[in-house]
Each structure stands twice: as C-alpha cells, then as structure tokens.
N, C-alpha and C positions, 0 to 999 in steps of 0.2 A: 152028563148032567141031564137030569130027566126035568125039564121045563114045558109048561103047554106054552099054546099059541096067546090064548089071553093075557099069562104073564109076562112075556115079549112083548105084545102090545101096549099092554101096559108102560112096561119101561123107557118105549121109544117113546108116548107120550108124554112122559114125562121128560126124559132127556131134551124132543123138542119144546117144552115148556120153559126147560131153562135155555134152551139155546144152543146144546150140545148139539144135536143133529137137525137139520132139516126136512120134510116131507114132501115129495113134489108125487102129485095123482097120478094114479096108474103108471109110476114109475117105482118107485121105492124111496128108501128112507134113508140119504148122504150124514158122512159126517159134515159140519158146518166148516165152511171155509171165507177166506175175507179177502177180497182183492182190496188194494191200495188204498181204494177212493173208500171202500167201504170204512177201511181201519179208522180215516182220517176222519170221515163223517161220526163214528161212534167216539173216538175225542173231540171232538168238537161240542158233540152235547154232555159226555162226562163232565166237560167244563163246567157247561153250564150249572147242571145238577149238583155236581157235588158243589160249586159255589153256593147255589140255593142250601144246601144241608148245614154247608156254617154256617149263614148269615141264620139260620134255624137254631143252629145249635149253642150260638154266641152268647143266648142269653139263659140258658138252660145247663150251663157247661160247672161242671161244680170241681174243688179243687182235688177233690177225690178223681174227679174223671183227667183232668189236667195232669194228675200224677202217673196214672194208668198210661194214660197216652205218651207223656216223656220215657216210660219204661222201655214201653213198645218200638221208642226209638230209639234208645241206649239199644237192643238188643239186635234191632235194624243194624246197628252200625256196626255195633262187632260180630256180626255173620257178617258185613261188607268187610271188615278186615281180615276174615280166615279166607274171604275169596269164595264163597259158595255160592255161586249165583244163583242159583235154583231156592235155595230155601232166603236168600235175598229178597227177592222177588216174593215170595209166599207171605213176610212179615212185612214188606211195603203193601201189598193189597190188604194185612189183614190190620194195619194203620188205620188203612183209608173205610175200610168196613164198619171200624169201630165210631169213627167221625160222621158216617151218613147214621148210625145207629144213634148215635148223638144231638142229630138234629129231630128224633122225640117222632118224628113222622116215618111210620111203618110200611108206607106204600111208594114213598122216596126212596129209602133205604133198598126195601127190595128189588124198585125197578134199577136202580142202579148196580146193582148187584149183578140181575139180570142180565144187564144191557153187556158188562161189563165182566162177569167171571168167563165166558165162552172165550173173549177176546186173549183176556189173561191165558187160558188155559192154552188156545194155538196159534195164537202169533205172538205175545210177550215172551212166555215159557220155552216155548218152539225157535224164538231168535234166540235167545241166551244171553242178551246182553250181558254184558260183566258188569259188576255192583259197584257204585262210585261213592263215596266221601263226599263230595259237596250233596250228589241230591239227595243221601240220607241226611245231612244234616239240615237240608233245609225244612224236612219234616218238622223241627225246632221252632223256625217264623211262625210254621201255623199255628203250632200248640201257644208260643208267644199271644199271636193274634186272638186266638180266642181269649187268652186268660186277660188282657191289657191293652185290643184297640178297640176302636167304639165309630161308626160308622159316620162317613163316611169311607175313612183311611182305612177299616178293616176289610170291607169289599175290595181294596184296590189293592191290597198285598196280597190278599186269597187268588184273587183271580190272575194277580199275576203268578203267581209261583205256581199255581193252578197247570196254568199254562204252559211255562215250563216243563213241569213234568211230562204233559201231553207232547211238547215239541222233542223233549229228550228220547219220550219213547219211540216219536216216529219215527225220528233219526235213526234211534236203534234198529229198528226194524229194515228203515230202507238203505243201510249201511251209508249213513250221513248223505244223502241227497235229498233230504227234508228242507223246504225252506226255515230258515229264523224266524222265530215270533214275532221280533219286531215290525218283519213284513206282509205276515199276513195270520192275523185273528183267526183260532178257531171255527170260530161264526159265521166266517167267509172262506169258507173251503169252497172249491170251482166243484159243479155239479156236472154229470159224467158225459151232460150235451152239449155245455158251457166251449165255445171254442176255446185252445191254449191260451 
C-alpha cells in the first residue's frame, strides 16, 4: 500500500478525535484501552447524558419517529433470539443513537456518541456478552415513555432503566462482580484515590 506520512497522520488524528486511539508525546500513538474505574466513570455520565437527550427529545418525538423506534426493537429482539450477539449489541447502540439524535441537539448527540462508540467497540463488543430478552424488551418502557409520560414520572423511568442498562453492562463486563444499582448510583462511582 503506497501511503505517505501525512495520510497516516491524518487518520491517527482523526481516530484520536473519536476516541479510537490515544496520543502520548514523544511516545507514539496506543490503541485506547479502559481500566475498570474508567468504564464505570463513562457510564456513569452516559446516564446522565442520554437522560438529558429524552427529557430533550419528549417533546419533539413524533409518531413517525415512535414507530421507527419500535421497529428498531422488533428487530433488537429477534437477532436476540437467533443468539447473535455481535450484531445484538450493533442494533442496541444503533437504538440508542437514534434517541440522542432525537433529542434535536447536535452536540449532545455527537458527544455521546464520542464518549461512547470507543467503549462499545473494545470493552462491550470485546466482552461478548450474550443478548437477553428482558433488556431488549425493555427498550419498549422507553419508546412507551417518550410517547405517554410527562414529567415528572418520565425522568424517573428513563433514568431508571437508564441505569440499568449501565449496571447490566458492567456486570457484563466484570463477569457479574458489579455492585446492584440499588446500591450505588451511577453518580457515585468511587474515584481512583477514594479509599475502598
């Protein structure tokens, strides 16, 4: 492959722009990688954010886009039932893609996007979790929520199943030694100086 140097450079800038790789000075240019605390700190703010993109998108959500979105999970669910966990996982982020796209704010959407396709790509994709039945269908609540609750109650179901997702995926990840949601928030993840 006959490539210069500018076009390499090029594409590591960009790769670190979305997050693919890292840059450290007078060292060279790593693929990106995530210790524990990191994963857990970038669910932690997923939460937040994508909460922010419904409560954005609750009143913006039209019954065209409601129908889209139930599709998207019809189609979630039976790749969870042929067992594919790979393209599982592809149409559960590309759900959630479409909901931050829905909350009409362009700089949301991307940074979430951002914050979160690197994640996707080598620790969600890279664990394999296997595709489950309850958590595609609870994709359902949300599309419910947006079309039929009205706030306060719509915040409190988003952010709970929100969460959810996030505690299912740590789990995944740390082969279930994630604590329960119910005892410790997002929000309040221990930071990496924080004694046990």
């Amino acid at each position: 492959m006959n490539v210069g140097t500018p076009v390499v450079r090029e594409a590591l800038i960009c790769l670190q722009e979305q997050g693919f790789v890292q840059r450290v000075a007078n060292t060279g240019t790593f693929v990106t990688q995530f210790n524990a605390e990191q994963v857990r700190q970038l669910y932690a703010l997923q939460v937040e954010l994508e909460a922010l993109a419904f409560q954005w998108a609750r009143p913006r959500v039209s019954a065209a886009d409601l129908q889209e979105l139930k599709g998207l999970v019809d189609m979630l669910l039976e790749t969870g039932k042929r067992g594919d966990s790979r393209k599982f996982l592809e149409q559960d982020y590309s759900f959630h893609r479409r909901c931050w796209r829905l909350s009409g704010n362009f700089y949301l959407a991307e940074m979430l996007d951002r914050l979160m396709a690197p994640l996707f790509a080598f620790v969600v994709l890279a664990g394999g979790a296997p595709p489950t039945t309850p958590t595609g269908r609870e994709h359902y609540a949300l599309i419910d929520a947006l079309g039929n609750l009205q706030e306060p109650e719509f915040s409190g179901v988003v952010r709970k199943i929100l969460t959810e997702f996030a505690f299912s995926r740590l789990s995944g990840i740390s082969g279930g030694r994630s604590e329960p949601a119910k005892e410790r928030a997002p929000h309040q993840t221990r930071r990496s100086d924080d004694a046990p």
